[in-house]
C-alpha positions as CSV (number, residue, x, y, z in Angstrom):
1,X,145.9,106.6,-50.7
2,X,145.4,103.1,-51.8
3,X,141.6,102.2,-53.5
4,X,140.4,99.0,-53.7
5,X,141.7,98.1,-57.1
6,X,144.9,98.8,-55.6
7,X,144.7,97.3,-52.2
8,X,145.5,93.2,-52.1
9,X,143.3,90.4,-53.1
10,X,142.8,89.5,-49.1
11,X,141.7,92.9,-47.7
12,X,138.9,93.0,-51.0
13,X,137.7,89.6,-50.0
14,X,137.6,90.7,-46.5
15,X,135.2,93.5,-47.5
16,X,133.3,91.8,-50.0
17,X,132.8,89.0,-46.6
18,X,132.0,91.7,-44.1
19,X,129.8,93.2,-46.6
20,X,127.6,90.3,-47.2
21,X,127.3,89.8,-43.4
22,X,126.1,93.0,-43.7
23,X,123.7,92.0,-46.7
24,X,122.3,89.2,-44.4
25,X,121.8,91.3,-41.6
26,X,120.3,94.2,-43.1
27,X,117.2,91.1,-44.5
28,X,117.6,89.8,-40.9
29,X,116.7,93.6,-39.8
30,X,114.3,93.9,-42.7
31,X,112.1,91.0,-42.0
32,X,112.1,92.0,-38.0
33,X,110.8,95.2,-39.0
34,X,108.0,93.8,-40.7
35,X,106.6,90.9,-38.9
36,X,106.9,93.4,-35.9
37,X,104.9,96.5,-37.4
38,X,107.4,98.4,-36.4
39,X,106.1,101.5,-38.4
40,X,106.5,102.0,-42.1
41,X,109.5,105.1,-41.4
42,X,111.6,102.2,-40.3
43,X,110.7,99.6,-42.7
44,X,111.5,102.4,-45.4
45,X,114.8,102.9,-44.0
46,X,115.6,99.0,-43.8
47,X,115.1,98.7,-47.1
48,X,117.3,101.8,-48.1
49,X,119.9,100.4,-46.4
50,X,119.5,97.0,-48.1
51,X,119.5,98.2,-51.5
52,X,122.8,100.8,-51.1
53,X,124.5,97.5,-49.9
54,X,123.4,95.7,-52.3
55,X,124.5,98.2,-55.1
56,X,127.9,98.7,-53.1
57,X,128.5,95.0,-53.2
58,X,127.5,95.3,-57.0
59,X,130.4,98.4,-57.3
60,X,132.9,96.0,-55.2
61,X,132.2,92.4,-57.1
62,X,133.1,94.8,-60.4
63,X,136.2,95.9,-59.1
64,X,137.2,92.7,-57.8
65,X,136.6,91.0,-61.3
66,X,138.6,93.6,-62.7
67,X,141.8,93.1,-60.5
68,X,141.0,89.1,-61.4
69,X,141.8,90.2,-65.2
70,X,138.5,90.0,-66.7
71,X,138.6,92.6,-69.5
72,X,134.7,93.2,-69.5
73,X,135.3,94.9,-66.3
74,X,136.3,98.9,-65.5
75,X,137.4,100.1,-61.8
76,X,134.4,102.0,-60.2
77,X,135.5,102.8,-57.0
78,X,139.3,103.6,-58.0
79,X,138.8,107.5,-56.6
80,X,137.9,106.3,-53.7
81,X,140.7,105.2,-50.9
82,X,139.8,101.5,-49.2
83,X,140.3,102.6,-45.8
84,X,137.2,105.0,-45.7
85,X,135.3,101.5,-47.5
86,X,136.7,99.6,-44.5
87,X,135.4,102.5,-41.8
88,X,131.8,102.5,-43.9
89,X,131.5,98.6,-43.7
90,X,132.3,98.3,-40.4
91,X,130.3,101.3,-39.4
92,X,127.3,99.6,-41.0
93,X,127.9,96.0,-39.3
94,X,127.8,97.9,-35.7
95,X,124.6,100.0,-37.1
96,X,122.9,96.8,-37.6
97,X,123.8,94.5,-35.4
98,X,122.5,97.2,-32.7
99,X,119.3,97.8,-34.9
100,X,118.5,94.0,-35.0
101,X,119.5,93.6,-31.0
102,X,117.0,96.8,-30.7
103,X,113.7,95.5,-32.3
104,X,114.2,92.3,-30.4
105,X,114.9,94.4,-27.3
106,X,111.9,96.2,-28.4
107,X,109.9,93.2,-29.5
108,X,110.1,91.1,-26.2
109,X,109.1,94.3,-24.4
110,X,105.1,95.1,-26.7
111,X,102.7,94.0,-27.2
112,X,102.2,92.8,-30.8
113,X,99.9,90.1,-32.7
114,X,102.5,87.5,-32.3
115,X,102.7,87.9,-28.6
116,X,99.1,87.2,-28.5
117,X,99.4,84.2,-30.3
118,X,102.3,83.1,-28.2
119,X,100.6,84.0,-25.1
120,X,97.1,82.5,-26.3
121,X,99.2,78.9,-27.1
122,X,100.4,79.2,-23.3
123,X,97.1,78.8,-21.7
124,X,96.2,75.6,-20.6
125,X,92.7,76.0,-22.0
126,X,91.5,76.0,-25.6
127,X,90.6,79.1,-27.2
128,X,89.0,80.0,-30.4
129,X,87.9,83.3,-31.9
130,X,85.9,83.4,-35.3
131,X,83.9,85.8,-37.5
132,X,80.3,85.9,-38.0
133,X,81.3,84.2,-41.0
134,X,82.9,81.1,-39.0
135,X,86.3,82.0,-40.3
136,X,88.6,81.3,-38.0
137,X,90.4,84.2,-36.5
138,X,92.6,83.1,-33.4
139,X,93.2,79.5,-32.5
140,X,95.6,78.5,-29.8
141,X,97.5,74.9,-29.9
142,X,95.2,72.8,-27.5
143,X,92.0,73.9,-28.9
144,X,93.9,72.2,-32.4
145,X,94.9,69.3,-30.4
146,X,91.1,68.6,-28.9
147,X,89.4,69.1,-32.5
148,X,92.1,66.6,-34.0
149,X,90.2,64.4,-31.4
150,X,87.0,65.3,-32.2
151,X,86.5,65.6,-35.7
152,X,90.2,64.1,-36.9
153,X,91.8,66.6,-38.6
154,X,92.9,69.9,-37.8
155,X,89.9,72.9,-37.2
156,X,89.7,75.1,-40.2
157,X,86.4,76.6,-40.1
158,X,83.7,77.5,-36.7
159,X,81.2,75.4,-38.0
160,X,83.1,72.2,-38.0
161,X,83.8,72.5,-34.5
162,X,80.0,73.4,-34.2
163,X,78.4,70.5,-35.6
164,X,81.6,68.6,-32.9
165,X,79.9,70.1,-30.1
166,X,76.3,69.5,-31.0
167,X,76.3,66.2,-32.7
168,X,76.8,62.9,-30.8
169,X,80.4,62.5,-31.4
170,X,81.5,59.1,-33.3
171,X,85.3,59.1,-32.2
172,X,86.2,55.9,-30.3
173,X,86.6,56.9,-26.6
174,X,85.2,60.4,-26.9
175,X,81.8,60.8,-25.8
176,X,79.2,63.1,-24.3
177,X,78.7,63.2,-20.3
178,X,75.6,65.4,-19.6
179,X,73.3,66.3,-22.1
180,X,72.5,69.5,-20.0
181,X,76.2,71.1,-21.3
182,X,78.5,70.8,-23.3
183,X,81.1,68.6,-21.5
184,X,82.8,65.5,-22.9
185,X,85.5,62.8,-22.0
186,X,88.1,62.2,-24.6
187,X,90.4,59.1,-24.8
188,X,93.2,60.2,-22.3
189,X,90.6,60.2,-19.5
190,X,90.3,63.9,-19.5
191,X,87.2,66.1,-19.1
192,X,86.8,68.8,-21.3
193,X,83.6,71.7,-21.1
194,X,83.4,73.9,-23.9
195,X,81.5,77.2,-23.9
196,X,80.7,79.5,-26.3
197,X,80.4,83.7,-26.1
198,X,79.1,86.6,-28.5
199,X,81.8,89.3,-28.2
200,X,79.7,92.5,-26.9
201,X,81.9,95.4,-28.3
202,X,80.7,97.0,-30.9
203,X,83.9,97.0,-32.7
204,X,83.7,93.0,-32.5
205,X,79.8,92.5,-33.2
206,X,78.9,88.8,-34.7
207,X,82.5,87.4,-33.5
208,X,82.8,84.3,-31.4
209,X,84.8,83.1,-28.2
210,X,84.5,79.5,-27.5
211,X,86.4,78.2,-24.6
212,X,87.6,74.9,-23.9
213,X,88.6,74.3,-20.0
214,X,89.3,71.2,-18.4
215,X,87.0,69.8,-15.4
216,X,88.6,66.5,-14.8
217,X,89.5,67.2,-11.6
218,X,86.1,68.6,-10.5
219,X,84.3,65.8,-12.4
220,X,86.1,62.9,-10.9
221,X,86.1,64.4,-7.3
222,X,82.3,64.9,-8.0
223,X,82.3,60.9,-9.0
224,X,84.1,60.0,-5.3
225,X,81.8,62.7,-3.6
226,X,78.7,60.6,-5.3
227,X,79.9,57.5,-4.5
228,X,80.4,58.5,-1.0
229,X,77.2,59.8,-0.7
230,X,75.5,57.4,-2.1
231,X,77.9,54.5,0.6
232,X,76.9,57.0,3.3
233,X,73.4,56.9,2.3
234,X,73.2,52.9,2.9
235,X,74.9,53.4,5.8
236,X,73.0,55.5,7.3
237,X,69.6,53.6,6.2
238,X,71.4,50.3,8.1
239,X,72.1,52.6,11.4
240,X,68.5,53.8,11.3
241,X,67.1,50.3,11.0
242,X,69.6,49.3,13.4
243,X,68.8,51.9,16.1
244,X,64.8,50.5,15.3
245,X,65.7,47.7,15.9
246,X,67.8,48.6,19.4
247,X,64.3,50.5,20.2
248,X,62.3,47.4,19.8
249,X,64.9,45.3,21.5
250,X,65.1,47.7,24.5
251,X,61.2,48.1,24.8
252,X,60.9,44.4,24.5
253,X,63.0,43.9,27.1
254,X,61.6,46.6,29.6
255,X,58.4,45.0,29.0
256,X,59.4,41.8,29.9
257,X,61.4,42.9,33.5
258,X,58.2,44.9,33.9
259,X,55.7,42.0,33.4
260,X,57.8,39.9,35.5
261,X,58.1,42.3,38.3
262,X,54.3,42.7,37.7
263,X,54.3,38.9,38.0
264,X,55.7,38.9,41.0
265,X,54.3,41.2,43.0
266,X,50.9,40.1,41.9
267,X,51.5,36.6,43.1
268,X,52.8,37.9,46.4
269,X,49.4,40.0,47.1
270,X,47.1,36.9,45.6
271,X,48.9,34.8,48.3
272,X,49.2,37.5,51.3
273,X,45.3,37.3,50.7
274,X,45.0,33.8,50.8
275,X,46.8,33.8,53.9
276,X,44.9,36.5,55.2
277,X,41.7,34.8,54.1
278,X,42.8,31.6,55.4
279,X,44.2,33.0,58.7
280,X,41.2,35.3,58.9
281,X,43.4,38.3,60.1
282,X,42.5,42.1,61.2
283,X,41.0,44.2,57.8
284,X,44.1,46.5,57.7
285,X,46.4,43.9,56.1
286,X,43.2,43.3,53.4
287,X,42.8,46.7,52.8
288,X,46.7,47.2,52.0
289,X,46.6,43.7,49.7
290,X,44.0,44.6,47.4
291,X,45.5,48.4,47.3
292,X,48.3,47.2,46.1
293,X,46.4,44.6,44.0
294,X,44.5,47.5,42.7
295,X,47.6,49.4,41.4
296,X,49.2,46.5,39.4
297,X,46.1,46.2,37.5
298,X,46.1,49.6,36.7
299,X,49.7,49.1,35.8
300,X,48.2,45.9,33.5
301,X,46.1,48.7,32.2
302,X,48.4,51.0,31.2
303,X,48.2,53.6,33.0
304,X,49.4,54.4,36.5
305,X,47.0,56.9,38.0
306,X,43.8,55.6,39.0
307,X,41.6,58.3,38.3
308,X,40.4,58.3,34.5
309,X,40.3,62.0,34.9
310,X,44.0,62.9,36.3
311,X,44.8,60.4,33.3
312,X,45.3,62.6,30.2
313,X,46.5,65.4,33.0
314,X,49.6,63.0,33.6
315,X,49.9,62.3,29.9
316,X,50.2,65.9,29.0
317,X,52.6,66.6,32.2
318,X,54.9,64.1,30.9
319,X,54.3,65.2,27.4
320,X,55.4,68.6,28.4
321,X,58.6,67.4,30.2
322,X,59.8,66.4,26.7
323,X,58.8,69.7,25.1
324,X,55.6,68.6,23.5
325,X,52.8,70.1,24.0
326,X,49.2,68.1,23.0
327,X,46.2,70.1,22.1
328,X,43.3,68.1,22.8
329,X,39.8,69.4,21.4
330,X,36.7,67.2,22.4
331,X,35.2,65.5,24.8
332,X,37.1,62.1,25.8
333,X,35.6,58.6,25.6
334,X,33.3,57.5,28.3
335,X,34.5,53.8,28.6
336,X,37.8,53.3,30.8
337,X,39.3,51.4,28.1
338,X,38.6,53.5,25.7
339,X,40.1,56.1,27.6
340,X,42.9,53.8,28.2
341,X,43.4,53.1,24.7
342,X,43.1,56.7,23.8
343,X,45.9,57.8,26.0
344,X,48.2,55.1,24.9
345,X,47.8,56.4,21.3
346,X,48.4,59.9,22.7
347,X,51.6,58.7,25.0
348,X,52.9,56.9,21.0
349,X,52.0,59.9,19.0
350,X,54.2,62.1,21.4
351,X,57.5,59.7,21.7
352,X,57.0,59.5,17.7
353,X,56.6,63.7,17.1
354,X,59.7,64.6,19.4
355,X,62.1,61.4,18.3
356,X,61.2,61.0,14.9
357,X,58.9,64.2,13.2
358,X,61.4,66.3,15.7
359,X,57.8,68.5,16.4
360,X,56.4,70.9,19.3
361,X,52.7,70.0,19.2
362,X,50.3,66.9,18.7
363,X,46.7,67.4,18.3
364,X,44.2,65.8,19.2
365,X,40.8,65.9,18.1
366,X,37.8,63.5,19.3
367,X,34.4,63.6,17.5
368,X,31.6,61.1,19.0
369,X,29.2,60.0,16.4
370,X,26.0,58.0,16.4
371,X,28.0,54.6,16.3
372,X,31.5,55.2,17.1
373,X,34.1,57.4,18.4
374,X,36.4,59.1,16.3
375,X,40.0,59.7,17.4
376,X,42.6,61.9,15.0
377,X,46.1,62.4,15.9
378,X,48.5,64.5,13.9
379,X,51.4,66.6,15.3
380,X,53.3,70.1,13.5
381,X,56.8,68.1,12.7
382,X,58.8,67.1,9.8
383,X,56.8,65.3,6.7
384,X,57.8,61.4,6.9
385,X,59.7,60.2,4.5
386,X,59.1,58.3,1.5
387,X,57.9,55.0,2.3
388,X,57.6,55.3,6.2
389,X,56.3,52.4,7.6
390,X,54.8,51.7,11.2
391,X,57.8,50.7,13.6
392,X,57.4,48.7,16.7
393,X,55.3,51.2,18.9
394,X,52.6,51.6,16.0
395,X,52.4,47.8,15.6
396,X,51.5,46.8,19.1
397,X,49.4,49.7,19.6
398,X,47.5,48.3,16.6
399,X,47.6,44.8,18.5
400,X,46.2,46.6,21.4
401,X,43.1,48.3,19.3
402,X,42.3,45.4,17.6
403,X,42.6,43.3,20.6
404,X,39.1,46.2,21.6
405,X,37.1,45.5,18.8
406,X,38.6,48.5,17.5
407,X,40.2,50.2,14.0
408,X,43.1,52.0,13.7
409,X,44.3,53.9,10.5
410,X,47.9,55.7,10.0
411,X,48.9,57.4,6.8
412,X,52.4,59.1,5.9
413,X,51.5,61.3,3.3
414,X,51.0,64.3,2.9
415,X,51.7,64.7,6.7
416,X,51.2,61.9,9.8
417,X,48.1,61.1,10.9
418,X,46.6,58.1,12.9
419,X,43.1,57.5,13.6
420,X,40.9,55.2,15.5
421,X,37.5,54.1,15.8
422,X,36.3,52.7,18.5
423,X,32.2,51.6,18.0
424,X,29.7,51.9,20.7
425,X,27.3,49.4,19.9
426,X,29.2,46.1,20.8
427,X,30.2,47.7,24.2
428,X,29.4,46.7,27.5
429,X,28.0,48.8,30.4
430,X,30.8,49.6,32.5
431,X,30.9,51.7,36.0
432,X,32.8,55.2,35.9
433,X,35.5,53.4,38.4
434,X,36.4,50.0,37.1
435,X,37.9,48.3,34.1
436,X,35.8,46.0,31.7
437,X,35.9,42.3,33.7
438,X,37.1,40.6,30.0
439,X,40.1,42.8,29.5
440,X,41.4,42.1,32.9
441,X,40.8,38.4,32.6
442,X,43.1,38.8,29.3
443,X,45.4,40.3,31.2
444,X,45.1,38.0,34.1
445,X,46.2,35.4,31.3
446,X,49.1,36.9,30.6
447,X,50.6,36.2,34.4
């Protein structure tokens, strides 16, 4: 049988070919079992294949030379035929072009430090892991991308990116948001909050995770929800005035159809009498005029009973119809108006505790002193806010005390209270049945 000193110049250069594929293959093969840890057995046998090639190429190249003339050469492999070269050459391509397709079968199938560098870059967060030295032991792409940012060059040590976090940063673009955490805008408009972790194994003791995760959706849908709140807010102030104002308007204007009905039925009775008077008619129709008469100047008075004591009875009856229930302690003033005045504080306190302190009870509690009476209102609702001030109701009952000679204090804080004092000295001797003659003149004026 033909060797290969013997065979022609193509099949040798055919070998030699094939058998440098071979050579590159059996490095290709090499290199995959070491970046993959394959396990030193295989390595071993890698390069034990690598180096029989290469010393068979070394035994073919001499051969070759010597067919080419070159006396410096002997025949090596002249005792051996060329077809068992050819079936060891392409035996050893098959061998490793299988090996090399195994370990990358093999490879994309572990789980190996590369993978975890591969799979750490593919996270849309930044990570970095460091010793307790600050060397830096793991860092994926984006956390290398946000540090170029923040200090300008790539991270190469933990305490770089440390003194980052902590200091004010001095990048154009790049600043702090809250001084409470770590959470910054960069340039591009994106929010970034890094956190930092101790690694609690005891096989990792004094290493570091620091995350990097991007809030700029949550921080600019926190922005709208702020804004919102705070256009809601002034909307809401402008409806309250606005339904204050509709309260006024509305009382105002009940007031007014009231006084004129008032008006008119008082004229009516003033001139029935007349008539009556004039025509001197039977008693009857005189006793019905000045009943009626009667009643609208209780109705001037404020009140629509006519005895002072059913008048806090239908007070709290109408109090209680609205779920409020008043708590009086004491013993109530002795003067009408006083009394009148009293109730209309108590009527006020009540709309006030149900519409606005949205409460269950108002108390009241009179003391009578050497000089004065002492009225104090307060009720079990909600606090009032922040500079409360009196609305309508409040302001014309405090026309109405001071039109008696009388104080009135409120206060907002800590809770709602309103008190008046009404003196004893300045005021005149009155029966138990009929108002004070001056404050039915002043009403008289009114009409």
């Amino acid at each position: 049988m033909k060797s290969f000193v013997e065979c022609g110049m193509a099949m040798q250069n055919f070998l030699m070919i094939l058998l440098e594929i071979c050579l590159i293959l059996e490095f290709i093969l090499l290199l995959t079992r070491i970046t993959g840890f394959s396990g030193k057995k295989k390595i071993i046998t890698a390069m034990t294949v690598f180096l029989v090639s290469f010393f068979l190429m070394f035994l073919l190249m001499n051969d070759h030379r010597y067919c080419l003339g070159e006396s410096a050469y002997h025949p090596m492999l002249q005792d051996y035929p060329v077809s068992l070269l050819t079936a060891v050459i392409i035996a050893l391509t098959f061998y490793l072009c299988r090996a090399i397709w195994s370990e990358r079968r093999r490879y994309s199938h572990s789980l190996s430090y590369w993978s975890v560098n591969e799979a750490v870059d593919d996270v849309p967060c930044g990570v970095c892991f460091s010793d307790s030295f600050g060397r830096i032991i793991l860092c994926n792409t984006k956390m290398q991308e946000l540090c170029k940012v923040m200090t300008g060059s790539y991270l190469q040590d933990y305490d770089t990116l440390r003194k980052a976090i902590d200091d004010e940063p001095a990048a154009e673009g790049f600043f702090r948001l809250s001084r409470d955490s770590d959470v910054f805008y960069f340039p591009d408009a994106s929010v970034w909050m890094f956190q930092e972790y101790r690694l609690q194994e005891p096989d990792f003791a004094g290493y570091r995770q620091t995350i990097a995760v991007n809030v700029s959706e949550i921080y600019y849908n926190g922005e709208k929800i702020r804004a919102n709140n705070e256009k809601l807010a002034i909307l809401n102030h402008k409806l309250e005035e606005m339904y204050e104002k509709i309260g006024d308007k509305i009382r105002e204007q009940e007031t007014l159809a009231m006084k004129m009905q008032v008006h008119d039925s008082f004229g009516r009775s003033l001139l029935l009498i007349r008539r009556i008077l004039e025509r001197k008619e039977n008693q009857d129709k005189m006793d019905k005029q000045l009943s009626a008469l009667k009643h609208l100047v209780y109705i001037l008075t404020g009140s629509a009973v006519e005895s002072m004591e059913k008048l806090y009875e239908d007070t709290i009856k109408h109090a209680e119809e609205i779920g409020i229930s008043v708590q009086i302690s004491g013993n109530v003033p002795m003067y009408p108006s006083y009394r009148l005045l009293a109730d209309r504080a108590i009527r006020e306190c009540v709309t006030n505790c149900a519409r606005h302190a949205h409460g269950s009870v108002v108390f009241v509690k009179i003391d009578k002193c050497a000089n004065e009476y002492n009225i104090r209102i307060t009720n079990d609702g909600d606090v009032p806010e922040k500079n409360s001030e009196e609305g309508g109701g409040l302001s014309a009952l405090r026309k109405a005390v001071e039109a008696e000679k009388c104080r009135m204090q409120v206060s907002f804080s800590p809770e709602f209270c309103l008190i008046l004092k009404m003196p004893l000295a300045e005021r005149m001797r009155f029966d138990g049945t009929d108002i004070d003659s001056r404050r039915s003149e002043d009403h008289a004026e009114i009409f």
